[in-house]
Each structure stands twice: as structure tokens, then as C-alpha cells.
C-alpha positions as CSV (number, residue, x, y, z in Angstrom):
1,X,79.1,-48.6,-36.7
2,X,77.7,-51.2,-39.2
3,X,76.5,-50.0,-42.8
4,X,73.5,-51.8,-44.0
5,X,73.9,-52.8,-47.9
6,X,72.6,-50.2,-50.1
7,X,68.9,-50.2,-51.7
8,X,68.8,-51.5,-55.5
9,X,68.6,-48.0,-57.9
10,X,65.4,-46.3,-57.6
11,X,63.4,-43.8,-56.3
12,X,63.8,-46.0,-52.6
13,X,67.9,-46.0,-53.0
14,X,67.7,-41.8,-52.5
15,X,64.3,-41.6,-50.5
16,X,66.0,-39.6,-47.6
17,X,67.6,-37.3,-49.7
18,X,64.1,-36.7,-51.3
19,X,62.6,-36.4,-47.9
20,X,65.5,-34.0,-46.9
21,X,65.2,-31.4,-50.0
22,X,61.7,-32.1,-51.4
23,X,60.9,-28.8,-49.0
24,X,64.0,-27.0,-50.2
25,X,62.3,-27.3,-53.8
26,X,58.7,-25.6,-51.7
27,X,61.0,-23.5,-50.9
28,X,62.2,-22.3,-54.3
29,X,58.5,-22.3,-55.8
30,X,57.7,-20.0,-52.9
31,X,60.1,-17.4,-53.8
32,X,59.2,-17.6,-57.4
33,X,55.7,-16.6,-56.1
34,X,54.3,-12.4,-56.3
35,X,54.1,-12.0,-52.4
36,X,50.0,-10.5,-52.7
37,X,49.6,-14.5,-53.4
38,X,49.3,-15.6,-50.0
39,X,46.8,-18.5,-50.2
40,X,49.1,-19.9,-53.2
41,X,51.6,-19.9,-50.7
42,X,50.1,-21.7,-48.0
43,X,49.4,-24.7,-50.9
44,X,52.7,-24.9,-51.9
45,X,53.9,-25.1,-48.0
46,X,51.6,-27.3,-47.3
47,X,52.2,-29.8,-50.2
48,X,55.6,-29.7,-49.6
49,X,55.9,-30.3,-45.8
50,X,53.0,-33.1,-46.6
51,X,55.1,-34.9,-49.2
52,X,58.4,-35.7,-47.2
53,X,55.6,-36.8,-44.2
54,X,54.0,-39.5,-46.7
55,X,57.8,-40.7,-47.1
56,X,58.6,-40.5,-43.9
57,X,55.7,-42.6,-42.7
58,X,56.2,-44.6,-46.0
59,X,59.6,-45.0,-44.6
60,X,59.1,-46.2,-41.4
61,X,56.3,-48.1,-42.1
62,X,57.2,-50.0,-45.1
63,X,61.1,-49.9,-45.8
64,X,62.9,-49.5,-42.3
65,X,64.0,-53.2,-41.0
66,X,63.4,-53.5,-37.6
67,X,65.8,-56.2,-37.3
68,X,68.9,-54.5,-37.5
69,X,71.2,-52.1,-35.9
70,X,72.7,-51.3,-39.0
71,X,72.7,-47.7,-39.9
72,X,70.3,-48.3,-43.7
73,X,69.2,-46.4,-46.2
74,X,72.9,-44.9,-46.6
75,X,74.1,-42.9,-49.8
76,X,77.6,-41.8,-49.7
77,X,79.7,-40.6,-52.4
78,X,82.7,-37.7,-52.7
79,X,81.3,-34.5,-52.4
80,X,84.2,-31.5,-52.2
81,X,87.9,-32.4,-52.8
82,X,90.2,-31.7,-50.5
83,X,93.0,-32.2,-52.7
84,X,95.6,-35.3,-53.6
85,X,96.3,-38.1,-50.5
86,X,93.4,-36.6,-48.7
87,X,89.8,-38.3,-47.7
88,X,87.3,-36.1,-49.4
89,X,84.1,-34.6,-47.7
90,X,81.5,-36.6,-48.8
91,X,77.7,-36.7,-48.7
92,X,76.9,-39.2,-46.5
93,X,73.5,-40.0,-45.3
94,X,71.5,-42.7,-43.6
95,X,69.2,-43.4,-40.8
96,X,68.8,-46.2,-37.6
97,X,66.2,-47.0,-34.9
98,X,67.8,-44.0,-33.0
99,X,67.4,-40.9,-36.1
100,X,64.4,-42.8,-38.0
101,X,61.5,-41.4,-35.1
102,X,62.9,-37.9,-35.2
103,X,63.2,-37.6,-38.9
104,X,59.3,-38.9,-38.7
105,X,58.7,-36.6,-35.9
106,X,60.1,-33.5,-37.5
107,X,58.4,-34.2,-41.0
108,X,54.7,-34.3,-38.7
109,X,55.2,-31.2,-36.6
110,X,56.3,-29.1,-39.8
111,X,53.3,-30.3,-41.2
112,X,51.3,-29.5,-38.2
113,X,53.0,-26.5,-38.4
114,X,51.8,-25.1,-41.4
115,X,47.8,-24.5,-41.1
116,X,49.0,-23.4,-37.7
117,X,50.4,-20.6,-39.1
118,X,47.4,-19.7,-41.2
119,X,46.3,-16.5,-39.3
120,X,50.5,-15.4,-39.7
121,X,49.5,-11.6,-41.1
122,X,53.0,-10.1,-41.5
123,X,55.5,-11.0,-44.3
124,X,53.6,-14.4,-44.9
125,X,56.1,-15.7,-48.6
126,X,59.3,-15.2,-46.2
127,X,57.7,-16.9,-43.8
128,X,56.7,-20.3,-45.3
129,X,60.3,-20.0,-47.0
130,X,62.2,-20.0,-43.7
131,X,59.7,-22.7,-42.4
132,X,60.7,-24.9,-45.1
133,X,64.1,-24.2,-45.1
134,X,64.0,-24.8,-41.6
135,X,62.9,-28.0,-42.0
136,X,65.6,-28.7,-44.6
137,X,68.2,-28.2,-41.7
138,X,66.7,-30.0,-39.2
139,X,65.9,-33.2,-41.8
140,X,69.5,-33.0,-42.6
141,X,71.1,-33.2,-39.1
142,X,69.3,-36.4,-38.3
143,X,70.4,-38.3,-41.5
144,X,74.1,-36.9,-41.7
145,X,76.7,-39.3,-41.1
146,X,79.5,-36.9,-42.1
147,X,80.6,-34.1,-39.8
148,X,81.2,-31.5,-42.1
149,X,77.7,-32.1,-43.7
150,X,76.6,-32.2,-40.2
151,X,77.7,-28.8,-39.2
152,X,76.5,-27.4,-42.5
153,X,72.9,-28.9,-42.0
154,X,73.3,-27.5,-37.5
155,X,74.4,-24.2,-39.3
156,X,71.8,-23.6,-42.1
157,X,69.3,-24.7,-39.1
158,X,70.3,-21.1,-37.0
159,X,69.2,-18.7,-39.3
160,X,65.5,-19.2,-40.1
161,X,65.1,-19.6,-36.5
162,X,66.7,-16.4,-35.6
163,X,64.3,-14.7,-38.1
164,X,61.2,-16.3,-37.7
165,X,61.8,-15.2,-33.5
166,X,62.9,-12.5,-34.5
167,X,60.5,-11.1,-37.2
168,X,57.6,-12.6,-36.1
169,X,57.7,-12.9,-32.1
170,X,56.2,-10.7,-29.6
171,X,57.4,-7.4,-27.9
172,X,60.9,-8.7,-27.1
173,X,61.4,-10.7,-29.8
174,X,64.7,-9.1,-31.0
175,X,66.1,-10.0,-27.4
176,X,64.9,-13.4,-27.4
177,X,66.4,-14.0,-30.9
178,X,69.5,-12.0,-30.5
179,X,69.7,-14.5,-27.6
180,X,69.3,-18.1,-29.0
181,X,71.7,-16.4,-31.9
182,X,74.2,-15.7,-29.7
183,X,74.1,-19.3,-27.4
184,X,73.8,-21.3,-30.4
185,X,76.8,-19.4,-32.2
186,X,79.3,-20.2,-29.5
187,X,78.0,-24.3,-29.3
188,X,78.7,-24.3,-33.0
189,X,82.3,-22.4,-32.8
190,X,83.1,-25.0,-30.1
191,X,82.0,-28.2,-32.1
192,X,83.6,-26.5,-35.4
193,X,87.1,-26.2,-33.4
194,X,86.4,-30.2,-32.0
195,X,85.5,-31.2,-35.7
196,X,88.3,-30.2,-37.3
197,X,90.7,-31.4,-34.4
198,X,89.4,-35.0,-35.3
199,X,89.6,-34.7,-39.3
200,X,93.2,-33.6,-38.6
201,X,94.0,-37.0,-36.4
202,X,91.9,-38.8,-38.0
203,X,92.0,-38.1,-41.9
204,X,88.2,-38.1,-42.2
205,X,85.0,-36.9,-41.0
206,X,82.6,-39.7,-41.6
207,X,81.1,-40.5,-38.0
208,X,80.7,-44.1,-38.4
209,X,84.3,-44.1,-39.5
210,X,85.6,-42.0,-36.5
211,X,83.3,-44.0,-34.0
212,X,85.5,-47.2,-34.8
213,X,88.6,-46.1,-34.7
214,X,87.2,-44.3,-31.0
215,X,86.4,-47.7,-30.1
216,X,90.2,-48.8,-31.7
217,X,91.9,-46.3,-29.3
218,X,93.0,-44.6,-32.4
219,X,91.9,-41.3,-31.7
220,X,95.1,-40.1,-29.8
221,X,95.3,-36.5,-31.2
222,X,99.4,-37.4,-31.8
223,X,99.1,-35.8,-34.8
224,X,98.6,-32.4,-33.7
225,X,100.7,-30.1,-32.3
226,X,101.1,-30.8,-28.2
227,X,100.3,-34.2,-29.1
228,X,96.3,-32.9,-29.0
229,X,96.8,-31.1,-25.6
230,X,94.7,-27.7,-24.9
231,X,94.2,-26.1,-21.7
232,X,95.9,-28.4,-19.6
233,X,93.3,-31.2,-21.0
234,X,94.4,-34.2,-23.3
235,X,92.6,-34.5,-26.3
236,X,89.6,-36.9,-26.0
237,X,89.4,-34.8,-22.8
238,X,88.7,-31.3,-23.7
239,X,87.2,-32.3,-27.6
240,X,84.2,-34.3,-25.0
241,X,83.5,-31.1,-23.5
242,X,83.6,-28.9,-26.7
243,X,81.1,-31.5,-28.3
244,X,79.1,-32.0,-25.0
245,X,78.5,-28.1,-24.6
246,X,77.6,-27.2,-28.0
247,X,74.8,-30.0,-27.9
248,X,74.4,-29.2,-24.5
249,X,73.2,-25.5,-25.3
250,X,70.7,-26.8,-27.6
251,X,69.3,-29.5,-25.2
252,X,69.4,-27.0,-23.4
253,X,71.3,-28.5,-20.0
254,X,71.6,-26.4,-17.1
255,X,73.4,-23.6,-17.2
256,X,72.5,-23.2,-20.7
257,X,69.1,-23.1,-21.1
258,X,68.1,-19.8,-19.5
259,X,67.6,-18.9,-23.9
260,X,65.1,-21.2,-24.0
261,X,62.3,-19.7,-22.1
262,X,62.6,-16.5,-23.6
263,X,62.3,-17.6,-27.1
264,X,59.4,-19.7,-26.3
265,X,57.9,-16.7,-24.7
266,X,58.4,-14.6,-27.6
267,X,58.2,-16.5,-30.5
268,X,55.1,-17.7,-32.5
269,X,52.9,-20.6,-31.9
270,X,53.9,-22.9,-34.5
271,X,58.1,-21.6,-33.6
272,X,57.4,-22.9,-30.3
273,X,56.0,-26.1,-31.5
274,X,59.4,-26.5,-33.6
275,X,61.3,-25.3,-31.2
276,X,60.0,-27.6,-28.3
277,X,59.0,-30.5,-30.3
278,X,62.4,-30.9,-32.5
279,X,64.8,-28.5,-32.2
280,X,65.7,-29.8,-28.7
281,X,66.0,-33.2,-29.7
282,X,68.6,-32.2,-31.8
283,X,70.9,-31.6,-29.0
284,X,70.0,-35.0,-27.7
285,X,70.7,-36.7,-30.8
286,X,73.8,-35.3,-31.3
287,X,75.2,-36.5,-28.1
288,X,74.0,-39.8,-28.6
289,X,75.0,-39.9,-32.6
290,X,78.0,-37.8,-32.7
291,X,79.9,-37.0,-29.3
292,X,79.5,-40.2,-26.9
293,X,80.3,-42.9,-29.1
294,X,83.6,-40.3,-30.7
295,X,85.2,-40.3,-27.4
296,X,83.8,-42.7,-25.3
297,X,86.6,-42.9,-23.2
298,X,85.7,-39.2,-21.9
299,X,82.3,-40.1,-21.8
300,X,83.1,-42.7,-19.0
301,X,85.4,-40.5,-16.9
302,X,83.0,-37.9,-16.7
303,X,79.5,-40.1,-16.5
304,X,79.0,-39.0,-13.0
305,X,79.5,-35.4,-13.4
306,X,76.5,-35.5,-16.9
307,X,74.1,-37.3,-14.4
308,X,74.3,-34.1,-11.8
309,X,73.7,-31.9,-14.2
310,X,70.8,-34.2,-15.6
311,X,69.7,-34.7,-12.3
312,X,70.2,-30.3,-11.4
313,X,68.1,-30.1,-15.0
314,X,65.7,-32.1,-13.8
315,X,64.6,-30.7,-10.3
316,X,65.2,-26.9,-10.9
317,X,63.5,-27.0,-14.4
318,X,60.8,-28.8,-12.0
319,X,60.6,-26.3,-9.5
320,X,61.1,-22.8,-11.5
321,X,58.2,-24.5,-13.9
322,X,55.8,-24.4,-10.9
323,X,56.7,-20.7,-10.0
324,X,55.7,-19.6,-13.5
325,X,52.3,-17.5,-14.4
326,X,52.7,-17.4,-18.1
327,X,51.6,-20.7,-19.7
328,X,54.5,-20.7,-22.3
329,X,57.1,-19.9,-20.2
330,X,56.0,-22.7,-17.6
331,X,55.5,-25.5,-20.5
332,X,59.2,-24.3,-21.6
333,X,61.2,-24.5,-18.4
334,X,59.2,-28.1,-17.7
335,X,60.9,-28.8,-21.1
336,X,64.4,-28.3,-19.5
337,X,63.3,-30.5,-16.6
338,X,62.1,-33.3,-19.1
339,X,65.2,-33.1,-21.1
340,X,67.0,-33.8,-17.9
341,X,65.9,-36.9,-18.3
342,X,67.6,-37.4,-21.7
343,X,71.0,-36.8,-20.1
344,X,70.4,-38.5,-17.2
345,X,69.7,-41.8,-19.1
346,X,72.8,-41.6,-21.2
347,X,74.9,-40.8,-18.1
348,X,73.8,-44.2,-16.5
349,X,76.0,-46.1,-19.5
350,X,73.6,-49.1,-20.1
351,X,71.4,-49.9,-22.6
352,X,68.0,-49.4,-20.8
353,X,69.3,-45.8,-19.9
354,X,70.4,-45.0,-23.6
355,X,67.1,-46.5,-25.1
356,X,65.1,-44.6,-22.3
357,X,66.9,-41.6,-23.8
358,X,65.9,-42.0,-26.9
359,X,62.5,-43.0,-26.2
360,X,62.6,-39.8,-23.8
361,X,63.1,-37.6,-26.7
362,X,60.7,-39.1,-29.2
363,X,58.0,-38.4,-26.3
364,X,58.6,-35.4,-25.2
365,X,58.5,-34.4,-28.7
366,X,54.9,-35.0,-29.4
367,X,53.9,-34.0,-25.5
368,X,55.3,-30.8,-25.4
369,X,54.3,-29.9,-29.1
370,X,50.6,-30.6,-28.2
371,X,51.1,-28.5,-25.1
372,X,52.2,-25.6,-27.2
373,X,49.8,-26.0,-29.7
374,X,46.8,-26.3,-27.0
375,X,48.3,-22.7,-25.3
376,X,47.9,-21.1,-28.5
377,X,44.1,-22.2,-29.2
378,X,44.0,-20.7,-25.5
379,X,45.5,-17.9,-26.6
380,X,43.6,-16.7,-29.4
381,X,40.8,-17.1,-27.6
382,X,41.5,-15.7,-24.3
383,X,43.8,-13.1,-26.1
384,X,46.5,-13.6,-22.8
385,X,48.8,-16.3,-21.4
386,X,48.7,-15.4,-17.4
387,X,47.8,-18.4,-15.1
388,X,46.3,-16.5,-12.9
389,X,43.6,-15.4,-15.6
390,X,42.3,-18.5,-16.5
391,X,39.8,-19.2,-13.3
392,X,36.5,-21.1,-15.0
393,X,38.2,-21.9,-18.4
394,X,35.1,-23.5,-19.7
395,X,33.7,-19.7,-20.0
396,X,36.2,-18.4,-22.1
């Protein structure tokens, strides 16, 4: 992966990481806040989710090069020691054509996502701190280009999730919550076992870094013990399918998506908006930035076998989608039928199908987020989400 010169010193040189922690800062303000001063509250989340949007746009807009592939942007320097002869962990950020829409994307929909959660009643400080942490997480998963800070930013990304389900869902929002927990916790014990296999081979967890010495035939796993063999599988082997299942849960893929239409059901408006809109895409990106091009030899043996379950995705998320009465649960399982798509176009292996994929992603984002938003205005007003019930809408 090619690394685009850095920016000259200046606000520009660190604008991601500004875009990435200016709501981490909201965040902090907000718990620094008496909890009676709601309204105060909203401002601050609002200002704060607004600000990294300006950037974002500012970024996209103004600063990204179209021209290149190159991976810009990019600050990297030694973060935590790992002790004498080793590579340290480092942070390591930047962004492409591929992470540069969703790190847009994400910085709009939180945005969004703020007045939408104006008539929130219950606990209202915690919840505009776990929105903007949330966001935190999410920013920092599209711009990591190390693992470890990758897993910290996927991991710091689970718990407001669980609690805003969880807190401030509907009548089986514990379940729901306990659920995407629970799915999400074994992806990330999976990638955590594959992530530290490859630092151990490979001396480093910089992505760019491990992508070339993939495409070197230099990730062999010889340096661990069995000469990187586990369950019968050589290395490149089974650390594709620990990779491919932990983003596979969040995309989700069939059979790992049946936590996804219960947490839509349950959770609130804005939560589903997130949750469709971004969070999703997050499982999409991470094939595309962090397993495929890691072990693409894996990735070509077992093309065939993603594109059946892209395709399965695809016409049983379809079909279960028409069988549904409740509007969120029927937007949610079309959601696994559009990401279907997603996997489908990477398992072709050309470029139409990966840029498809990524287009896929960007546009399912913005569909299904107005989709979700549109079901709660419906909602509010017709106080119930059953099909069935909505004969003559104009009258409600």
C-alpha cells in the first residue's frame, strides 16, 4: 500500500485526528455538565458532532486528491513500546477513496442523529456522551492503519452501543443488547487471536506494512509454533476465516445476522439510523481494508464459497424482508439482503466488483438511514410500527 507524503505542519497535517477526537472533547464537556441541564447538553452535542462534519466535508471537498490511490493524510509515530528489537505499536492514521466517504458519512448521520434524539426523556447527559463516544470509535476504525489501534477503536465502538440498546430500547431491549454483545464479542475474540498471530510472523501491525509483505508471500506463519498450523488449517487459511467472520458478524452475513433485526427492533430511532447507516459498513470496510488484501491468497481459494453466501444473503434477506409486518424489522432484514451485495462484489475479484462494493456501502448508508429516520416520524405519529395498520397513511 503506497503512503502519500505527509501535509506541511498545521492544523491540516492532524485534521483526522481532530475529526476523530474533537467529539471525545463533547464528550468530556458533557460529563462536566449538572445532569438537570439537558438543553446545554443537546448544544454541546450538537456543536461537537457539527464540527468534525464541517472537516469532514472540508476534507473531502477541499484537501483529498482525487488523483491518487495513495493512502493521505497519514500521521504515524511510536505510540506504546514493546520493548528493545521490537516494532512498537504506533498511532497510525490515514484515509483513501475507499475510508474518506464513510468517515464523511459517519460524521453526517451522527449529526443527523442528534436533534433526532431531542424527545430522548430518560438519562439524556449519558446519552449524548455515549453518542459521542460512539462516534469516536467508529471515526477511528475507518482512519486506523494499525491493527492494534484498530481493534482498540472496533472495541471502544461495542460498549456505547450495548448501552444505548440497552438502556434506551424498547420492551426487549436487554435481549436485543445482550445479543449484539454477545455476537460482536466473539468476532472480536476471533480477530484478536488472528491479530496477534500476524504481529508474531510478521514483527508489526501496521496494515499497509502487512498488506505488502501478503503480496511478498512473506506471511508464512513459520515463525509460530506448527509452523502457523491450527485445526488442521495452514495459516493464511484459518487467520482468513477468523478475520472474515468477525467482520462477517458485523456486516452481518448470513448466518450471522439473525442480531441484527432484533436490535433494530428494539433500539431507538436515531441507534437504528447508526446502526444501519454505519455500523454495518464497518464490517464491509474491514474486509476490504484489513482481511482481503492480508491474505489474499485465502481470499482467492475461497472466492467462490463468499459469493454463496453473498448470494444466500442476498435472496433470503429478500424474501424474510417481504414476510415482515413491523416496518423496522422489514427495513433491517432488507439491510442484510443489500449487504449481500457488498460481499458479493468483493467475491467476484475485479475491480468493477470491489468499487461496486464500496460504492454499495456508501449508498446503502444514506438509503437505509433515511428509511429509518422516515419509520420513526411514522412512528411518533402513528404511535405503532405494524404494516398492516397503516391502510390510508395520508390520514394519520
Amino acid at each position: 500500500m503506497e503512503l502519500q507524503a505527509s501535509y506541511p505542519e498545521g492544523v491540516i497535517s492532524h485534521l483526522l485526528s481532530w475529526i476523530v477526537f474533537l467529539p471525545m472533547i463533547g464528550m468530556g464537556i458533557i460529563l462536566c455538565l449538572p445532569k438537570h441541564a439537558i438543553e446545554t447538553v443537546k448544544k454541546v452535542s450538537l456543536v461537537f458532532t457539527g464540527i468534525p462534519l464541517v472537516l469532514a466535508t472540508y476534507l473531502y471537498f477541499s484537501v483529498f486528491d482525487t488523483g491518487t490511490s495513495a493512502l493521505q493524510l497519514v500521521e504515524r509515530f511510536d505510540w506504546i513500546s514493546l520493548g528493545a528489537g521490537e516494532n512498537p505499536i504506533q498511532y497510525f492514521i490515514g484515509v483513501d477513496g475507499i475510508s474518506l466517504p464513510l468517515v464523511w458519512l459517519t460524521t453526517l448521520l451522527l449529526f443527523i442523529g442528534v436533534p433526532a434524539s431531542y424527545n430522548v426523556k430518560k438519562a439524556g447527559k449519558a446519552y449524548y456522551a455515549l453518542l459521542l463516544l460512539l462516534e469516536v470509535g467508529i471515526l477511528g476504525v475507518f482512519v486506523s492503519l494499525d491493527y492494534f489501534l484498530f481493534y482498540v477503536f472496533w472495541e471502544i465502538m461495542l460498549l456505547p452501543m450495548y448501552f444505548l440498546i440497552g438502556i434506551w430500547g424498547g420492551p426487549r431491549r436487554e435481549y436485543a443488547a445482550i445479543k449484539f454483545f454477545l455476537y460482536t464479542l466473539a468476532g472480536s475474540v476471533l480477530m484478536l487471536v488472528a491479530v496477534v498471530a500476524l504481529r508474531i510472523d510478521s514483527g508489526t501491525f501496521s496494515i499497509p506494512d502487512l498488506v505488502n509483505l501478503a503480496q511478498g508471500g512473506e506471511l508464512t506463519g513459520a515463525s509460530l509454533p506448527f509452523g502457523g498450523a491450527l485445526l488442521g488449517m495452514k495459516f493464511t487459511t484459518w487467520v482468513f476465516w477468523f478475520l472474515f467472520i468477525s467482520f462477517a458478524i458485523k456486516v452481518p452475513v448470513f448466518p450471522f445476522h439473525t442480531w441484527l433485526p432484533d436490535a433494530h427492533v428494539q433500539a431507538p430511532t436515531p441507534i437504528s439510523v447508526i446502526l444501519a447507516g454505519i455500523l454495518l459498513k464497518l464490517g464491509g470496510y474491514g474486509m476490504l481494508r484489513a482481511c482481503f488484501p492480508i491474505v489474499p491468497e485465502a481470499f482467492n481459494e475461497f472466492s467462490y464459497a463468499l459469493a454463496v453466501l453473498g448470494v444466500i444473503s442476498i435472496v433470503y434477506g429478500a424474501f424474510v424482508a417481504l414476510g415482515q409486518t413491523d416496518f423496522k424489522r422489514m427495513v433491517a432484514y432488507s439491510s442484510v439482503s443489500h449487504m449481500g451485495y457488498v460481499l458479493l462484489g468483493m467475491a467476484a475479484l475485479t475491480e468493477w466488483g470491489m468499487n461496486g462494493a464500496a460504492l454499495q456501502m456508501f449508498n446503502h448508508g444514506t438509503s437505509s438511514a433515511a428509511l429509518f429516520l422516515i419509520v420513526g416520524v411514522i412512528y411518533d405519529r402513528a404511535h405503532h410500527r405494524d404494516l398492516n395498520g397503516f391502510g390510508g397513511m395520508s390520514q394519520q
